[in-house]
C-alpha positions in Angstrom: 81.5 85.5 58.8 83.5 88.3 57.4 84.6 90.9 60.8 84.1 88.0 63.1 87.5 86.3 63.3 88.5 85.5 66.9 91.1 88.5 66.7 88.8 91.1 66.1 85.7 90.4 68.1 86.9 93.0 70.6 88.6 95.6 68.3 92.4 96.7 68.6 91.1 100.2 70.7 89.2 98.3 73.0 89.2 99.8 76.5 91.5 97.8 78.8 93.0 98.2 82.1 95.2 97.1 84.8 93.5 97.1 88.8 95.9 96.9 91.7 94.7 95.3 95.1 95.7 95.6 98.2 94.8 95.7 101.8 95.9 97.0 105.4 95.0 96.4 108.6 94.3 92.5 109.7 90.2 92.4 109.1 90.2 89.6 111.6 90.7 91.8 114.5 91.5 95.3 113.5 89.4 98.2 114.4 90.0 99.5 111.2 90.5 97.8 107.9 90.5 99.1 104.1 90.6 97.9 100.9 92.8 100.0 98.4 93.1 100.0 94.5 94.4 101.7 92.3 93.1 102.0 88.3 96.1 101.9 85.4 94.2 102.3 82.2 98.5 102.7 80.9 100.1 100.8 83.0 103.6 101.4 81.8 102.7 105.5 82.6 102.7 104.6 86.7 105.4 101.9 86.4 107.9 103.9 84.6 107.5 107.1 87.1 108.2 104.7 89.8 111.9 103.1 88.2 112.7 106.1 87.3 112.1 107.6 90.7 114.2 104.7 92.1 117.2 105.2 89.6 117.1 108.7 90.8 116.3 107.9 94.3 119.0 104.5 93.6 116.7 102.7 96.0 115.9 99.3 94.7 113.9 98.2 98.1 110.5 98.0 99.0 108.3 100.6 99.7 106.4 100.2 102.2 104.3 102.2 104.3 104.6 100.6 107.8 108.3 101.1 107.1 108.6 104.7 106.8 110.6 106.6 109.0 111.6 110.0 109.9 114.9 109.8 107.8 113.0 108.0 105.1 109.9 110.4 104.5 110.9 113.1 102.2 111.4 110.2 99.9 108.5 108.7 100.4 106.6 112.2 100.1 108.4 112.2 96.7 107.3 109.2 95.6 103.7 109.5 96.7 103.9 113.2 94.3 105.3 111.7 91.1 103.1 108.3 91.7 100.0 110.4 92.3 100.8 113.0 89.9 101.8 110.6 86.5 98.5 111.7 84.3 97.2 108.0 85.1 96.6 106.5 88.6 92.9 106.6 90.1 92.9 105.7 93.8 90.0 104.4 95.1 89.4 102.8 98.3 86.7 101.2 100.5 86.8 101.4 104.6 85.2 99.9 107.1 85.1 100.7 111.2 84.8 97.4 112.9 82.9 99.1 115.9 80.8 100.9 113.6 79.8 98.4 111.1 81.7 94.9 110.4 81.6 93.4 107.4 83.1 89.7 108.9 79.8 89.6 111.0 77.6 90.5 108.2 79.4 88.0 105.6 80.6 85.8 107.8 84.0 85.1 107.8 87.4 87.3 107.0 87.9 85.7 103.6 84.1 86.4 102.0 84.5 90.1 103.8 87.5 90.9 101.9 86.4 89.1 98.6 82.7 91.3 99.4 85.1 94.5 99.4 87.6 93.8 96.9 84.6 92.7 94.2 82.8 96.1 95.1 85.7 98.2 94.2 86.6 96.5 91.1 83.0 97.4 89.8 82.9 100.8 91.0 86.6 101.0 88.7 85.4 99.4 85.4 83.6 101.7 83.0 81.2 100.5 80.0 82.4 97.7 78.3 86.2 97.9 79.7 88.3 94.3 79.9 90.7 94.5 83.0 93.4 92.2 84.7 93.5 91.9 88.6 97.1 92.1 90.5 96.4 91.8 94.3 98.9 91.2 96.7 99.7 87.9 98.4 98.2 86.7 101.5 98.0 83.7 103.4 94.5 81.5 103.1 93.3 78.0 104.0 93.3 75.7 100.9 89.8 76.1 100.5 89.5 80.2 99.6 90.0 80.4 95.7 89.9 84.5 95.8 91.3 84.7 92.4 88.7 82.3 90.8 85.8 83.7 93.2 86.8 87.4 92.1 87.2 86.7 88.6 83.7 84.9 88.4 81.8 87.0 90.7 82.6 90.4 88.6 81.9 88.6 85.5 78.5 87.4 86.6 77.6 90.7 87.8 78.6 92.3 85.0 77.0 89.7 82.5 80.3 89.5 80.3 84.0 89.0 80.4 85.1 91.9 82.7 87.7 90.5 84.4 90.3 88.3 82.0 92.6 86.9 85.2 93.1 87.9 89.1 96.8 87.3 89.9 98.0 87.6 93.8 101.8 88.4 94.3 104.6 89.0 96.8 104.3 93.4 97.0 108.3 93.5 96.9 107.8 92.0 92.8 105.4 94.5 92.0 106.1 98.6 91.8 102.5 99.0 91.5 101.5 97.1 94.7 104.3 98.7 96.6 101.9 102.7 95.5 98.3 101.0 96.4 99.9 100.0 99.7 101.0 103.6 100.4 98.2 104.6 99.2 95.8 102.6 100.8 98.0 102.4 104.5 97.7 106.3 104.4 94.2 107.1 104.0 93.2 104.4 106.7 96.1 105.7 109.0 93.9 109.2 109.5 91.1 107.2 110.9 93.2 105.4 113.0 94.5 108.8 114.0 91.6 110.2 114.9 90.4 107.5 117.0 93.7 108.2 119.5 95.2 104.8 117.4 98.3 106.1 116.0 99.8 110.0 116.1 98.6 112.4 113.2 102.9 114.0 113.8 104.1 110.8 113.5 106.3 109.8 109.9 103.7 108.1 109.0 101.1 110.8 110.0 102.9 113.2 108.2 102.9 111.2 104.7 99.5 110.5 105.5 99.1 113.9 105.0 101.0 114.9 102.3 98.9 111.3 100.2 95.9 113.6 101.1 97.5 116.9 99.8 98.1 114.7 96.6 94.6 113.4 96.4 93.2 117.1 96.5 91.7 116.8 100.1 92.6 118.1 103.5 90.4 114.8 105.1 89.5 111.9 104.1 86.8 111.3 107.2 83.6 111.1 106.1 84.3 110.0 102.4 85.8 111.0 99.4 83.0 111.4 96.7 84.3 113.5 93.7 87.2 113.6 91.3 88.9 110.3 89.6 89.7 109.4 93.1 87.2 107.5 96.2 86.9 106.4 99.3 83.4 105.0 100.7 82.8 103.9 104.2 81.1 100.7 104.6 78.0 100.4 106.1 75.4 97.4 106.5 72.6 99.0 103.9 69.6 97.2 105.0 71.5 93.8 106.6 70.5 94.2 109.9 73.7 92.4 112.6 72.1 89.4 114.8 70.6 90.5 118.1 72.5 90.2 121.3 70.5 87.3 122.2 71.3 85.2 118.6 68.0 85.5 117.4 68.3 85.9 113.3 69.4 88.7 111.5 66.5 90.4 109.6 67.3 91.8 106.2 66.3 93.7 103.0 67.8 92.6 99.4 71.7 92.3 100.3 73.3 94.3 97.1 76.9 92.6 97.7 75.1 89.3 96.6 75.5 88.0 93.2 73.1 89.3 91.0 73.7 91.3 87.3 74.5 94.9 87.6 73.8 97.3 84.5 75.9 99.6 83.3 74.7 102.1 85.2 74.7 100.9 88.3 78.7 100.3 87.5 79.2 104.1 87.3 76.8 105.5 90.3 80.2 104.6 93.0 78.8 100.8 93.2 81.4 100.1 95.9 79.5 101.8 98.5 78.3 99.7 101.2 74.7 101.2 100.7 74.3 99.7 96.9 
């Protein structure tokens, strides 16, 4: 049929994206743990600011927020500004308080927690009809934990089409982009930290935290961050209810992180919430 060919079935100006993953904090045993990522729709816009900072900057190492240092943070600031401030990077990010409400009890193990959150925020990012590619950054897992397949087919199911084209994990010090969602991501779950007497808000890494704050428009990120092209949501159980003290069995409404099709307008009402 005429229009049909394989080439054209999605149209030369169809919406496409690039989605950066990462994560801090070990979700095994940290109080705190977040899931960052941040949205590309150009992805040469962010990379580019970024090598050009570094030819400026000539710094051809990893960035790396747990590496930041006194002498080191007015470049990071920097870099955080121009990475932040490139006319395409949306941040969003998804939290959760381990004393408060943990998402390895509720899904029950480390792996399915993280692929719950990571698959959350990759919905809340995609608007109608948009095709996007995964890079997340490496991380140890036993043999049987296939987050790239689980990921890819998990959005796609959800989202009744092909959403997701490939989830790719890689080593942070190959990817530019990885190196900003860490920083990104590392900073806003550093104020929590900070506030629950877990690290110093005058620290370096207080201090960027910060300024990544400044950048997103925001003076705190406690409580939420619910407006503007960037997000953080704190999760909560929604209507899972934990197991009793005494092991009974957990009672439960309809758990919205399960697998069932999403419409389009659920995918732009902040579906990563830990409510939906």
């Amino acid at each position: 049929m005429a229009g049909t060919s394989y080439g054209d079935r999605l149209g030369r100006k169809h919406p496409t994206s690039l989605l950066l993953l990462d994560e801090t904090g070990a979700i095994s045993n940290d109080r705190f743990f977040a899931v960052g990522l941040v949205k590309a729709t150009n992805p040469s816009t962010l990379l580019r600011t970024v090598q050009k900072f570094r030819d400026r900057k000539h710094y051809y190492t990893e960035f790396k927020f747990s590496d930041v240092t006194r002498s080191s943070l007015p470049m990071y600031k920097d870099l955080a500004s121009e990475a932040v401030g490139c006319g395409d990077l949306s941040f969003r990010c998804f939290l959760a308080d381990r004393q408060a409400a943990d998402p390895v009890v509720r899904f029950g193990d480390q792996w399915q927690a993280y692929l719950k959150m990571a698959e959350q925020l990759v919905l809340g990012a995609l608007v109608f009809n948009e095709v996007a590619s995964v890079l997340a950054d490496n991380y140890s897992t036993p043999d049987h934990v296939r987050f790239e397949d689980d990921l890819r087919d998990r959005v796609n199911r959800r989202t009744s089409r092909l959403a997701l084209t490939s989830v790719v994990r890689l080593d942070s010090k190959s990817s530019d982009g990885l190196q900003i969602v860490d920083m990104l991501t590392s900073a806003a779950a550093f104020e929590f930290r900070a506030a629950a007497g877990l690290a110093s808000h005058t620290s370096p890494k207080g201090q960027l935290a910060e300024h990544v704050r400044t950048q997103l428009g925001v003076t705190t990120l406690i409580g939420g961050l619910h407006s503007g092209p960037h997000s953080l949501k704190i999760y909560t159980h929604g209507g899972w209810t934990p197991p009793s003290p005494n092991g009974s069995p957990a009672t439960a409404a309809a758990d919205a992180l399960e697998s069932k099709p999403m419409s389009t307008t659920s995918l732009t009402k902040g579906l990563f919430s830990g409510n939906e």
